[in-house]
PDBQT receptor file of N, H, CA, C and O in Angstrom, charges set to zero:
ATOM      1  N   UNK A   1     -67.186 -82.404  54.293  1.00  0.00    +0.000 N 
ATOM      2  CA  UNK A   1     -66.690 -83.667  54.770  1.00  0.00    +0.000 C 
ATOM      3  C   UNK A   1     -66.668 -83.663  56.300  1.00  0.00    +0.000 C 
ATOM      4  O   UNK A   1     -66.676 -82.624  56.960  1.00  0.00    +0.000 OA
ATOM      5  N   UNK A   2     -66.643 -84.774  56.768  1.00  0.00    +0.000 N 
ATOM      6  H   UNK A   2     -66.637 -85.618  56.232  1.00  0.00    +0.000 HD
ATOM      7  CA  UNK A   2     -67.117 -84.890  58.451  1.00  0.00    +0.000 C 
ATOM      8  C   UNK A   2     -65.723 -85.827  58.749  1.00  0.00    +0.000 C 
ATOM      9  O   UNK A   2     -65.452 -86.960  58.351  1.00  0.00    +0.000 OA
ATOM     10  N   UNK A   3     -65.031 -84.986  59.522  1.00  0.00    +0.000 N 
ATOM     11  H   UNK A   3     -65.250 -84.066  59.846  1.00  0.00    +0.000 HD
ATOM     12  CA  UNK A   3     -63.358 -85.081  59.799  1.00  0.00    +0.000 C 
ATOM     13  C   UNK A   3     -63.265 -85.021  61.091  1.00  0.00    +0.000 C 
ATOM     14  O   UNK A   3     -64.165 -84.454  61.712  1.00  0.00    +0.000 OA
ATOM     15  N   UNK A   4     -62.124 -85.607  61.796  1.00  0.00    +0.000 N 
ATOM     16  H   UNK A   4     -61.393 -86.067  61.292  1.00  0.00    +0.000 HD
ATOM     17  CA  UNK A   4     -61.524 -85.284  63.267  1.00  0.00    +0.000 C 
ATOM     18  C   UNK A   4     -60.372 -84.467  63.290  1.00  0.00    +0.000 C 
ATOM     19  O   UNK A   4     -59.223 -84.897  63.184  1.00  0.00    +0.000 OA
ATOM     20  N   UNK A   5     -60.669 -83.368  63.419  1.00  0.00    +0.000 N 
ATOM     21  H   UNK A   5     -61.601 -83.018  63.505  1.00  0.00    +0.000 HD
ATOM     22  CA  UNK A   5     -59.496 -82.439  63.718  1.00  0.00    +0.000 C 
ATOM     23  C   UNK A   5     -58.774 -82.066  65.189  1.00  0.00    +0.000 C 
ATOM     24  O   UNK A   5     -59.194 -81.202  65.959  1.00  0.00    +0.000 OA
ATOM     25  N   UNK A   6     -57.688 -82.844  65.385  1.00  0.00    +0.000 N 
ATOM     26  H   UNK A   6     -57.347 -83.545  64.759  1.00  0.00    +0.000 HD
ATOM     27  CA  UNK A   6     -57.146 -82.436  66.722  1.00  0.00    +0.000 C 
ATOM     28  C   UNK A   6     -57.688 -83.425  67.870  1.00  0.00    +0.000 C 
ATOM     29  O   UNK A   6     -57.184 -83.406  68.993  1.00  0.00    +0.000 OA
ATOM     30  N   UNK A   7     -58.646 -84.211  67.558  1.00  0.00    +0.000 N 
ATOM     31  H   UNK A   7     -59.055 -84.227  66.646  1.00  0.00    +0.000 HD
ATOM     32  CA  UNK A   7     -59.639 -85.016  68.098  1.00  0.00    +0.000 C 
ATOM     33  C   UNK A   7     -60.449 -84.419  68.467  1.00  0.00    +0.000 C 
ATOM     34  O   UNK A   7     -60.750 -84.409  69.660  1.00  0.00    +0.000 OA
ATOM     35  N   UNK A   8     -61.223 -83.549  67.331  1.00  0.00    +0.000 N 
ATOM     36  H   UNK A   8     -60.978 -83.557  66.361  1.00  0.00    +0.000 HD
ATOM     37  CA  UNK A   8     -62.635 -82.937  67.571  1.00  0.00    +0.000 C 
ATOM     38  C   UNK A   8     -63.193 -83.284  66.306  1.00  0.00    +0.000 C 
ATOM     39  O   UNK A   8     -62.651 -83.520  65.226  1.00  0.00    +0.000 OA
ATOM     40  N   UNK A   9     -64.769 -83.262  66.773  1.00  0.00    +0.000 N 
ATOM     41  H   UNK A   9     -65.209 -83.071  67.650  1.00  0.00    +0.000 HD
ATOM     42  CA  UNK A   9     -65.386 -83.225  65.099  1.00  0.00    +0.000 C 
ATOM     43  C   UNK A   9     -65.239 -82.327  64.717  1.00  0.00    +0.000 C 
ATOM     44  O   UNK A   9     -64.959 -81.380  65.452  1.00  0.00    +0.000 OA
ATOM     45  N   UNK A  10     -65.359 -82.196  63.383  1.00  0.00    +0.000 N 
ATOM     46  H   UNK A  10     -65.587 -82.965  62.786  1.00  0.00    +0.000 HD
ATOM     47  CA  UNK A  10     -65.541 -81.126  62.359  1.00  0.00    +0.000 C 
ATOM     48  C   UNK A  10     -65.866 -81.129  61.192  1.00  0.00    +0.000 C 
ATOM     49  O   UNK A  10     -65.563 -82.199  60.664  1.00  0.00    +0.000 OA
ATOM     50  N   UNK A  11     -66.668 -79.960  60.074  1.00  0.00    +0.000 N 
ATOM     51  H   UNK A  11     -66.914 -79.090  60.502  1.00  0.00    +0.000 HD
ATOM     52  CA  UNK A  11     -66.716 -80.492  59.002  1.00  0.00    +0.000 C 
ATOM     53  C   UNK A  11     -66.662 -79.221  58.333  1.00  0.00    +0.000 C 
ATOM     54  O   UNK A  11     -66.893 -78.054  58.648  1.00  0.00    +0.000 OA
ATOM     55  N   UNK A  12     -66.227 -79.924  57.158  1.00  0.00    +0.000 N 
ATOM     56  H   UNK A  12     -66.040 -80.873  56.902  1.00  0.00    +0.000 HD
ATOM     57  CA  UNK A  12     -65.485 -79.094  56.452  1.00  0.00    +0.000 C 
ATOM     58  C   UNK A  12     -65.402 -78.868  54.621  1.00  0.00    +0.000 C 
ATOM     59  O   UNK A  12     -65.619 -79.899  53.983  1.00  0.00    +0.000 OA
ATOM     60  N   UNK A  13     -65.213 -78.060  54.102  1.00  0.00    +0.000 N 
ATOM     61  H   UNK A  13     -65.037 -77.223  54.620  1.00  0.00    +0.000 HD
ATOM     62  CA  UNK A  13     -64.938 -78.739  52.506  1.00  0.00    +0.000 C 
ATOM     63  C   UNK A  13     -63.608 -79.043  52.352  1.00  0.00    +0.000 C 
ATOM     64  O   UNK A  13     -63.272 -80.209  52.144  1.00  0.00    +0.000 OA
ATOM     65  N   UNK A  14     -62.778 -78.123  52.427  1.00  0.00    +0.000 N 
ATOM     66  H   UNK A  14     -63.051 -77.176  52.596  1.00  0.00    +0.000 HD
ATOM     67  CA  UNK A  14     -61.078 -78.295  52.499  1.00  0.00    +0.000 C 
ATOM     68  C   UNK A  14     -60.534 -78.117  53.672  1.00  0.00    +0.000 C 
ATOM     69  O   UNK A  14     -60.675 -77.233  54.516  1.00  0.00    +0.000 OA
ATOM     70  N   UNK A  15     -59.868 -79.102  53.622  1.00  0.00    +0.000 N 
ATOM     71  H   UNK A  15     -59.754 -79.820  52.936  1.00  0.00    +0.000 HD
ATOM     72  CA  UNK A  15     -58.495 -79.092  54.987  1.00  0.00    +0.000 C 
ATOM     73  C   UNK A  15     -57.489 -77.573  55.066  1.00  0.00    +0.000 C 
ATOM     74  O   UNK A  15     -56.422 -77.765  55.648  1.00  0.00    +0.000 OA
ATOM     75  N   UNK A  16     -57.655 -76.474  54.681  1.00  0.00    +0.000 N 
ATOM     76  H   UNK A  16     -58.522 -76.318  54.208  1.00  0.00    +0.000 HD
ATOM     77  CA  UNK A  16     -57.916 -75.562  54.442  1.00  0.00    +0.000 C 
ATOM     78  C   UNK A  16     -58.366 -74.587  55.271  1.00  0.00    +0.000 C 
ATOM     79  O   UNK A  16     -57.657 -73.722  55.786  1.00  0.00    +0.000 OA
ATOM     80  N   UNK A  17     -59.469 -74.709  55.398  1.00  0.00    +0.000 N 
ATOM     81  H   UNK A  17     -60.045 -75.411  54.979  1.00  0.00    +0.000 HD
ATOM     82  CA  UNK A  17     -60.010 -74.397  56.709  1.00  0.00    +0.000 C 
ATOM     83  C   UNK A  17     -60.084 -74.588  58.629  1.00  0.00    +0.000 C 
ATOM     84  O   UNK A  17     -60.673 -74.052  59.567  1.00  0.00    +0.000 OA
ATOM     85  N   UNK A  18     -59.077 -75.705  58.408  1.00  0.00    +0.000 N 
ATOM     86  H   UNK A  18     -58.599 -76.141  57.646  1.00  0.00    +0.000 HD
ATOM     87  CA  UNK A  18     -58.712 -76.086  59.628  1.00  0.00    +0.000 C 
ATOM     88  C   UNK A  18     -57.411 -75.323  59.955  1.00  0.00    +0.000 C 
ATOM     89  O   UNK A  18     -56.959 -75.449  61.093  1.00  0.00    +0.000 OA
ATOM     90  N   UNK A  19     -56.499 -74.220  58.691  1.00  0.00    +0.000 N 
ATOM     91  H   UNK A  19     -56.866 -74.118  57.766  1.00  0.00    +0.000 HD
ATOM     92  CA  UNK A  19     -55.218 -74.526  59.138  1.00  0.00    +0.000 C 
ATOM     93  C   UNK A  19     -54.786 -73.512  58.869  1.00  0.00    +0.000 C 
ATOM     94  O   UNK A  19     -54.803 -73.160  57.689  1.00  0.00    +0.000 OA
ATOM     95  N   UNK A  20     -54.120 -72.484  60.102  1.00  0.00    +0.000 N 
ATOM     96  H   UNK A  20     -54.106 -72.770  61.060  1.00  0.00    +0.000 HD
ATOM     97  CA  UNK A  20     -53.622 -71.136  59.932  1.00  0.00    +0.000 C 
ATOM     98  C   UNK A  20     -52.958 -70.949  58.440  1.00  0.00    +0.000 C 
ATOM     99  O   UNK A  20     -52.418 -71.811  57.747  1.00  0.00    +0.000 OA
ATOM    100  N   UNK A  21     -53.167 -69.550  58.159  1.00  0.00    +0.000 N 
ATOM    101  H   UNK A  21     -53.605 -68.850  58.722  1.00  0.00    +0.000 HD
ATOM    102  CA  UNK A  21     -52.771 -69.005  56.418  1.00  0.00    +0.000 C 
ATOM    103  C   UNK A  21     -53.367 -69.757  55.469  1.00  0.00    +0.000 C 
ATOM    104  O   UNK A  21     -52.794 -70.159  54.457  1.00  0.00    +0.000 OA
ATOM    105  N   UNK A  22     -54.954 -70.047  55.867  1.00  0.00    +0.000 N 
ATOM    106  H   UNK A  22     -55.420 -69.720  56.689  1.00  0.00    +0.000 HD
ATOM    107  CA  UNK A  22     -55.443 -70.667  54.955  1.00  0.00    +0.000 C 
ATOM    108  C   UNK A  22     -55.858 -69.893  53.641  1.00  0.00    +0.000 C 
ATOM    109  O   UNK A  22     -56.580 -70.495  52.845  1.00  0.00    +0.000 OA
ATOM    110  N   UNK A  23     -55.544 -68.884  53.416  1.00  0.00    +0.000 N 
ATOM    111  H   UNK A  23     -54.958 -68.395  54.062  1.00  0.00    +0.000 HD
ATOM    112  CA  UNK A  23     -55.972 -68.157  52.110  1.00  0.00    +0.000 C 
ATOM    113  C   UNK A  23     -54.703 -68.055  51.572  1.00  0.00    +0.000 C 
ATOM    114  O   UNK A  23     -54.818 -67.605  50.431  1.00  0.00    +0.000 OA
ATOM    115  N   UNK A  24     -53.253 -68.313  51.928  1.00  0.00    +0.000 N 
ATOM    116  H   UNK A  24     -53.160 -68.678  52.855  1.00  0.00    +0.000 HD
ATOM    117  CA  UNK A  24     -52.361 -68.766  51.085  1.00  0.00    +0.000 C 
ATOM    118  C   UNK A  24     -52.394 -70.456  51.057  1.00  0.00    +0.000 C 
ATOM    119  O   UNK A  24     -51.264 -70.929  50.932  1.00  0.00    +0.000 OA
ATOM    120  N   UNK A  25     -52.951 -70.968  51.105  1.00  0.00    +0.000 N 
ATOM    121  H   UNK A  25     -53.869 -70.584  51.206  1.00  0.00    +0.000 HD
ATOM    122  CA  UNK A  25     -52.751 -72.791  51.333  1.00  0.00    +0.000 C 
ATOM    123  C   UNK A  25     -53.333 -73.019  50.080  1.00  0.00    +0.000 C 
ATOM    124  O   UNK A  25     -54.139 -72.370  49.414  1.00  0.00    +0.000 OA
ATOM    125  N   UNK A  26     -52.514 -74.512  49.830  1.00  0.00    +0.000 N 
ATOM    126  H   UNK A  26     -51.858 -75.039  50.371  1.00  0.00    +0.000 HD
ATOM    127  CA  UNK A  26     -53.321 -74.774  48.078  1.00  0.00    +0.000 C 
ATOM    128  C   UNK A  26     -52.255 -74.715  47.068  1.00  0.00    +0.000 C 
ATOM    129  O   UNK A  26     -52.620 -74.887  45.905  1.00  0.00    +0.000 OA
ATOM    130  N   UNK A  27     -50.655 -74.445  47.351  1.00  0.00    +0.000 N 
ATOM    131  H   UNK A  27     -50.359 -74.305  48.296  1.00  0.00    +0.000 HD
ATOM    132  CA  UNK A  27     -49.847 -74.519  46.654  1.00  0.00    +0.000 C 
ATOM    133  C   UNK A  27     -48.610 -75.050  46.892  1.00  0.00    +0.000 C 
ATOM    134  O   UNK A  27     -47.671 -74.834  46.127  1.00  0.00    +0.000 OA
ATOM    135  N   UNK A  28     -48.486 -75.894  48.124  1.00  0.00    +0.000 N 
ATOM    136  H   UNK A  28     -49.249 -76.070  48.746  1.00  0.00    +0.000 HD
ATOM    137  CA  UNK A  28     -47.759 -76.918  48.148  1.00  0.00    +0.000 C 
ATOM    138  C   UNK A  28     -46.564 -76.682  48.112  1.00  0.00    +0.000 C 
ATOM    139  O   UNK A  28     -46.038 -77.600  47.483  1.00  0.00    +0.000 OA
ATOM    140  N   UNK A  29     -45.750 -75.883  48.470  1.00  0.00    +0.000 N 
ATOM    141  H   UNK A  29     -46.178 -75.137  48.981  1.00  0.00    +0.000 HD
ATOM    142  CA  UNK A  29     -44.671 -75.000  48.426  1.00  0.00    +0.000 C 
ATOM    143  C   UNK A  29     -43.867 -74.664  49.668  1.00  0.00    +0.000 C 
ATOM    144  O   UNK A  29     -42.650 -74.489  49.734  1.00  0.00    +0.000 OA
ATOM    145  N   UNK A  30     -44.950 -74.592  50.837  1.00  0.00    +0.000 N 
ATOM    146  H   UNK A  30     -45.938 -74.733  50.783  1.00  0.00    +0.000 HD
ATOM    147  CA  UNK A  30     -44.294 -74.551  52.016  1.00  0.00    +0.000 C 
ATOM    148  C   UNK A  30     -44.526 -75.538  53.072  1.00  0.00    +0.000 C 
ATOM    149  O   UNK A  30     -44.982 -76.677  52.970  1.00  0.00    +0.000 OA
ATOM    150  N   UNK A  31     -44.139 -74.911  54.078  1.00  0.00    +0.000 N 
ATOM    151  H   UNK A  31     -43.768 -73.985  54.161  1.00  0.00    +0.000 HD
ATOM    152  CA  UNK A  31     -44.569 -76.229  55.081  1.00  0.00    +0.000 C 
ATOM    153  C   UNK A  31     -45.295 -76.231  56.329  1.00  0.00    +0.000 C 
ATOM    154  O   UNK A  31     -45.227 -77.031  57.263  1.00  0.00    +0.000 OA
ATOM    155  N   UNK A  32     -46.189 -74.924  56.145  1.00  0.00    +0.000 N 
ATOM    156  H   UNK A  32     -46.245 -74.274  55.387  1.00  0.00    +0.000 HD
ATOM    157  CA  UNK A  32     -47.293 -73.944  56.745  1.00  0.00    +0.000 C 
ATOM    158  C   UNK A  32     -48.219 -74.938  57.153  1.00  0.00    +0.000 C 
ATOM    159  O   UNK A  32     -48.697 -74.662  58.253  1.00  0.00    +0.000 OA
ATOM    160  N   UNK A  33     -48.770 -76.312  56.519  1.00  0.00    +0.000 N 
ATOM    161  H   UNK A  33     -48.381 -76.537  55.626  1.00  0.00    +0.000 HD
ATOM    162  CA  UNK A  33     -50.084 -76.727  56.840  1.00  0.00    +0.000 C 
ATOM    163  C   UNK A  33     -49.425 -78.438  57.072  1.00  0.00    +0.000 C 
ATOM    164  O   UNK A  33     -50.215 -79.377  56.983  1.00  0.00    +0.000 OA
ATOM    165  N   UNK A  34     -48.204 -78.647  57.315  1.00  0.00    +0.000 N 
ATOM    166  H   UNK A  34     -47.562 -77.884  57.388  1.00  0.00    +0.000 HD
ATOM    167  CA  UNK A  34     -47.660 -80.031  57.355  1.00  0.00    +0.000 C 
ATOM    168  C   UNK A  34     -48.385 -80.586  58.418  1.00  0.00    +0.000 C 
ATOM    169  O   UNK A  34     -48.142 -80.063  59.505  1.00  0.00    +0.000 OA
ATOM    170  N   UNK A  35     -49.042 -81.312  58.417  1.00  0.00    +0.000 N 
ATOM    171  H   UNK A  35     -49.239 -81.737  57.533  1.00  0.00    +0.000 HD
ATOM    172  CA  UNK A  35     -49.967 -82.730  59.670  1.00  0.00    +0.000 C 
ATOM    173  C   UNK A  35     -49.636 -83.616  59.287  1.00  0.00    +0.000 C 
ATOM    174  O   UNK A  35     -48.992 -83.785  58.251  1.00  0.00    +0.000 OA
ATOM    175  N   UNK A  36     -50.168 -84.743  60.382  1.00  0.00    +0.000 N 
ATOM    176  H   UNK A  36     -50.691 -84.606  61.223  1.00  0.00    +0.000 HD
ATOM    177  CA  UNK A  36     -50.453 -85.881  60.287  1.00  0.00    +0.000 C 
ATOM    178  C   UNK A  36     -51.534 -86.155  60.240  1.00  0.00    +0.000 C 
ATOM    179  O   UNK A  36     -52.327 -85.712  61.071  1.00  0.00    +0.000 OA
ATOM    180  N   UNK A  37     -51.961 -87.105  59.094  1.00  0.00    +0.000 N 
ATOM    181  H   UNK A  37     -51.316 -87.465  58.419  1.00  0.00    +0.000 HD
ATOM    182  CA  UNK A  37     -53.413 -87.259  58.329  1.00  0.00    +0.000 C 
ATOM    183  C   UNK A  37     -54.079 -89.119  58.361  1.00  0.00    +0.000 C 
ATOM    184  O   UNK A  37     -54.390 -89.783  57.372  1.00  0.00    +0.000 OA
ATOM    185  N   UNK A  38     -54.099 -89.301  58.974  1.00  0.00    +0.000 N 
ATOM    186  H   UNK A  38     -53.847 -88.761  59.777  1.00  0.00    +0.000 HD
ATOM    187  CA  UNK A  38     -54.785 -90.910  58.766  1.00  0.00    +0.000 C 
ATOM    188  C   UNK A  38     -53.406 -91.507  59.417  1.00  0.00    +0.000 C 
ATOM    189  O   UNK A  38     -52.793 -92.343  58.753  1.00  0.00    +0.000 OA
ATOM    190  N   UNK A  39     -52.954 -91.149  60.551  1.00  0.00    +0.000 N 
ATOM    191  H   UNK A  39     -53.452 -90.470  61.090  1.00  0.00    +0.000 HD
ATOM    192  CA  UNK A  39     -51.808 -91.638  60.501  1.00  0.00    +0.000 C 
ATOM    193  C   UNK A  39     -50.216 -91.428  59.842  1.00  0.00    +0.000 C 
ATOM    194  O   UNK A  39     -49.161 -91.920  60.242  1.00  0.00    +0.000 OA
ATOM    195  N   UNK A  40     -50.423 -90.673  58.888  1.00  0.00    +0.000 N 
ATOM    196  H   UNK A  40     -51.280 -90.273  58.563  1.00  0.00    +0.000 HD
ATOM    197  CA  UNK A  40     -49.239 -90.705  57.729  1.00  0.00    +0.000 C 
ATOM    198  C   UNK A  40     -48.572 -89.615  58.724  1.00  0.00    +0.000 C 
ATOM    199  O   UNK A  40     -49.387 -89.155  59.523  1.00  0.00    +0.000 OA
ATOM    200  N   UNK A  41     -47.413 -89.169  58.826  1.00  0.00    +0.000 N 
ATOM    201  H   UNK A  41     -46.750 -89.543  58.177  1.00  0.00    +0.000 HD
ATOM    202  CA  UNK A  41     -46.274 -87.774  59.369  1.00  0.00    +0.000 C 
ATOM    203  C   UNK A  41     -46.513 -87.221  58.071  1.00  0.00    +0.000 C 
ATOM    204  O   UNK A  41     -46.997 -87.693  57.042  1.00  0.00    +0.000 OA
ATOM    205  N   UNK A  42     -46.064 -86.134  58.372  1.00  0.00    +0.000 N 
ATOM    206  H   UNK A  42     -45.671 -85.751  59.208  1.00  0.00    +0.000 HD
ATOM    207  CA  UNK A  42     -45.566 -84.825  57.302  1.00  0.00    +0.000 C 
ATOM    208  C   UNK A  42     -46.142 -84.915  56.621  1.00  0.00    +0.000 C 
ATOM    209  O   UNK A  42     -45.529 -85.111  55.571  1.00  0.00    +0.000 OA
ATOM    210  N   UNK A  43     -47.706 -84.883  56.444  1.00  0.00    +0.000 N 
ATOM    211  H   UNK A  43     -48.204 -84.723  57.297  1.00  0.00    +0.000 HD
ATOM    212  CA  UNK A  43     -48.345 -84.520  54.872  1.00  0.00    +0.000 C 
ATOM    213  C   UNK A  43     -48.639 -82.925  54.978  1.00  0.00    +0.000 C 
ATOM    214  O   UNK A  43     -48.847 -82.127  55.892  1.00  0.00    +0.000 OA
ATOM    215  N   UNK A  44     -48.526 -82.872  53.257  1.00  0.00    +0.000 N 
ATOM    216  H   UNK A  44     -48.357 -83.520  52.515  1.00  0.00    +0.000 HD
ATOM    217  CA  UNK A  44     -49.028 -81.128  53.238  1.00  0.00    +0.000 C 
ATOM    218  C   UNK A  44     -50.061 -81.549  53.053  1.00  0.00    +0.000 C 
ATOM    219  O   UNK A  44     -50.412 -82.457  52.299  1.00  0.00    +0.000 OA
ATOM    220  N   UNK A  45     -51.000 -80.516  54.165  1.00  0.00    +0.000 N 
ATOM    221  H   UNK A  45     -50.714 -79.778  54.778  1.00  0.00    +0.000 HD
ATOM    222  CA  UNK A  45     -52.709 -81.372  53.733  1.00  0.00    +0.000 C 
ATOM    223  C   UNK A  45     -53.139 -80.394  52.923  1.00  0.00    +0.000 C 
ATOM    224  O   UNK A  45     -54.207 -80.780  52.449  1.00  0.00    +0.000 OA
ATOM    225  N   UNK A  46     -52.810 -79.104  52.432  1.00  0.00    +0.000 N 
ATOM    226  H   UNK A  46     -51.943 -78.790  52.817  1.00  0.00    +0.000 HD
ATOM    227  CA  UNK A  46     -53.249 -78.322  51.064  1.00  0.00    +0.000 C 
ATOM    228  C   UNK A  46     -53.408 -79.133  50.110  1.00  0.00    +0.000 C 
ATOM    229  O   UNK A  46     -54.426 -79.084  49.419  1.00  0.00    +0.000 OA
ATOM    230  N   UNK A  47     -51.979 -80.442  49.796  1.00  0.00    +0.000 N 
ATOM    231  H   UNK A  47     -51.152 -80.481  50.357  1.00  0.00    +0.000 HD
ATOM    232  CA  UNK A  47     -52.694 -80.857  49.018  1.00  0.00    +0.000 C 
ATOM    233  C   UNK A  47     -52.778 -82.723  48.885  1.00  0.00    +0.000 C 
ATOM    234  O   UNK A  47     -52.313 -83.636  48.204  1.00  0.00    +0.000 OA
ATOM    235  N   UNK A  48     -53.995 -82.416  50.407  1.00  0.00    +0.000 N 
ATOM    236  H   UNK A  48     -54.373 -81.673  50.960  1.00  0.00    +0.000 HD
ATOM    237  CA  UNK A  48     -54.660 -83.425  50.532  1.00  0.00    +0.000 C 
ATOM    238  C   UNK A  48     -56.232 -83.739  50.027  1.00  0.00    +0.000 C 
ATOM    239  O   UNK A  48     -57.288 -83.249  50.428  1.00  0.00    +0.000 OA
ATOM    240  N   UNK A  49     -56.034 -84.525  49.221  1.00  0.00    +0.000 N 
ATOM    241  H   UNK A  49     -55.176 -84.924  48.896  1.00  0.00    +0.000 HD
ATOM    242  CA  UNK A  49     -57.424 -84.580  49.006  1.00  0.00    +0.000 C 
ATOM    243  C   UNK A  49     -58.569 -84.920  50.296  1.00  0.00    +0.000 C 
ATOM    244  O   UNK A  49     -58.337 -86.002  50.837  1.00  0.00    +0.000 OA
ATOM    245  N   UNK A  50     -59.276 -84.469  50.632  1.00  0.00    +0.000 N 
ATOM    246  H   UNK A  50     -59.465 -83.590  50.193  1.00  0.00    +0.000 HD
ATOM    247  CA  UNK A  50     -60.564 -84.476  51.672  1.00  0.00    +0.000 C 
ATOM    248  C   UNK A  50     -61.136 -85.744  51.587  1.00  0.00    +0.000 C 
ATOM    249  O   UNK A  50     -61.560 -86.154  50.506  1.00  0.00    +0.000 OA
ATOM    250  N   UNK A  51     -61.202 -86.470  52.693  1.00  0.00    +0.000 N 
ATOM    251  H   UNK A  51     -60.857 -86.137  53.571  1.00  0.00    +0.000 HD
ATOM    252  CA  UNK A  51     -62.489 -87.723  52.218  1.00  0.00    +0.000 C 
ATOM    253  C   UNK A  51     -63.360 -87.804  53.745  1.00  0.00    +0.000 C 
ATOM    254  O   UNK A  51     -62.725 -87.490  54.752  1.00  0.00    +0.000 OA
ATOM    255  N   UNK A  52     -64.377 -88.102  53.848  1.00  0.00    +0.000 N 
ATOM    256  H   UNK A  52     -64.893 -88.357  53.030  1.00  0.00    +0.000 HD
ATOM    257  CA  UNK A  52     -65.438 -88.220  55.111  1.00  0.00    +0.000 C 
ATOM    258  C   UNK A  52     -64.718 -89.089  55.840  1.00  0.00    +0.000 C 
ATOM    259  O   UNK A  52     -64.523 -90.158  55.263  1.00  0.00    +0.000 OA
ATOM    260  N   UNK A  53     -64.164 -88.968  57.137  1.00  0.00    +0.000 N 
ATOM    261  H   UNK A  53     -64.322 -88.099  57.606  1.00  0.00    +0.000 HD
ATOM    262  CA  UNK A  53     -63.586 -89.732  57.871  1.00  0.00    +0.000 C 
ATOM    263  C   UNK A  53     -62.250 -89.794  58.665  1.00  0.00    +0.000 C 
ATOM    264  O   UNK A  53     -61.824 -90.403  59.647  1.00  0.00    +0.000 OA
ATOM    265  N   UNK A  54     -61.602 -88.497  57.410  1.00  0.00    +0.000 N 
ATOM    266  H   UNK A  54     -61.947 -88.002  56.612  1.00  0.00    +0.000 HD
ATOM    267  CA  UNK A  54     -59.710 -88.352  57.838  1.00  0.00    +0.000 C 
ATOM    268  C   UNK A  54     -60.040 -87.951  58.550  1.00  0.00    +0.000 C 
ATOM    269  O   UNK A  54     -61.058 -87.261  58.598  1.00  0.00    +0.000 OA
ATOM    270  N   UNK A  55     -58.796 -88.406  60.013  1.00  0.00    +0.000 N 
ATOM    271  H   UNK A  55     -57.969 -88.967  59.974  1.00  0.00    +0.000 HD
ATOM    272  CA  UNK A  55     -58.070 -87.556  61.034  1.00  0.00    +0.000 C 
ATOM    273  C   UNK A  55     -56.906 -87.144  60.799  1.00  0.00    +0.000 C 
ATOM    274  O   UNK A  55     -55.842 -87.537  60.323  1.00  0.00    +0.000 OA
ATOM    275  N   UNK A  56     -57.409 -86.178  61.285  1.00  0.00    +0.000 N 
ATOM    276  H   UNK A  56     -58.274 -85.858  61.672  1.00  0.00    +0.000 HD
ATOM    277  CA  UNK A  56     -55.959 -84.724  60.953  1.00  0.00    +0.000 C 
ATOM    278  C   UNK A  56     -55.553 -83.974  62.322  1.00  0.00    +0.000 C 
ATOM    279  O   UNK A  56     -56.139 -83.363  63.217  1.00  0.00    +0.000 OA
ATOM    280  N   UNK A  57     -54.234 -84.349  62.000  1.00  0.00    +0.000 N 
ATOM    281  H   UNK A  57     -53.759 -84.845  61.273  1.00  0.00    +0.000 HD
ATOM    282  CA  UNK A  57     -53.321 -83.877  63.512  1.00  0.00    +0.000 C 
ATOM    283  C   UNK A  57     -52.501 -83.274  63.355  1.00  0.00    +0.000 C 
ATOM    284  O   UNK A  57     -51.566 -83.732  62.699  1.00  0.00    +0.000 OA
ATOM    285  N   UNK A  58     -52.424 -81.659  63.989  1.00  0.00    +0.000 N 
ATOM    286  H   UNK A  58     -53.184 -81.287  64.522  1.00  0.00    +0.000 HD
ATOM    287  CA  UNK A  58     -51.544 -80.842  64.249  1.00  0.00    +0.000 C 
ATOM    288  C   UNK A  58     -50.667 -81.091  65.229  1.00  0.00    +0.000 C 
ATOM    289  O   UNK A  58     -49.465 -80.963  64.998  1.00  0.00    +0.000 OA
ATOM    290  N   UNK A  59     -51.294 -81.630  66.939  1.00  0.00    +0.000 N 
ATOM    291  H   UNK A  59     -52.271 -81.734  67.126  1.00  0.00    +0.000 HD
ATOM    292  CA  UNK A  59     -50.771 -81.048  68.119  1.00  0.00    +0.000 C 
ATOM    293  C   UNK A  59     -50.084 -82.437  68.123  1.00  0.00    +0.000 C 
ATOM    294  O   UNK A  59     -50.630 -83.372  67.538  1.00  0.00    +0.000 OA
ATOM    295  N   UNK A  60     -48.691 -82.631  68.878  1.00  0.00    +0.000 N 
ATOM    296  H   UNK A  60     -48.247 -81.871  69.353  1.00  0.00    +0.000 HD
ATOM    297  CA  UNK A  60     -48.082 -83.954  68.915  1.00  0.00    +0.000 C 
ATOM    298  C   UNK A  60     -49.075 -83.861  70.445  1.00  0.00    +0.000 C 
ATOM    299  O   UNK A  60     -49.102 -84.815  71.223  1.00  0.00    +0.000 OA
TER     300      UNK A  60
């Protein structure tokens, strides 16, 4: 998927890969990968579904 991360391109399969402890991410449990995604605050993007186009924001 072809994403803006941080306001960079990027692409990616899972949001996952953008986001420190990504080989524990995927279980929605903590609050390790919390962004802002299309606008929205506080999503866990582990378990965000991916679509061509999200921006995803860590840095305020």
């Amino acid at each position: 998927m072809k994403v803006t991360f941080n306001g960079l391109p990027r692409e990616v399969a899972h949001v996952a890969e953008l986001l420190p402890g990504r080989y524990f991410c995927g279980i929605g449990v903590c609050f390790g990968c919390v962004a802002e995604i299309n606008g929205t605050p506080e999503v866990r993007a582990c378990r965000h579904q991916l679509r061509d186009g999200d921006v995803i924001r860590t840095k305020p």
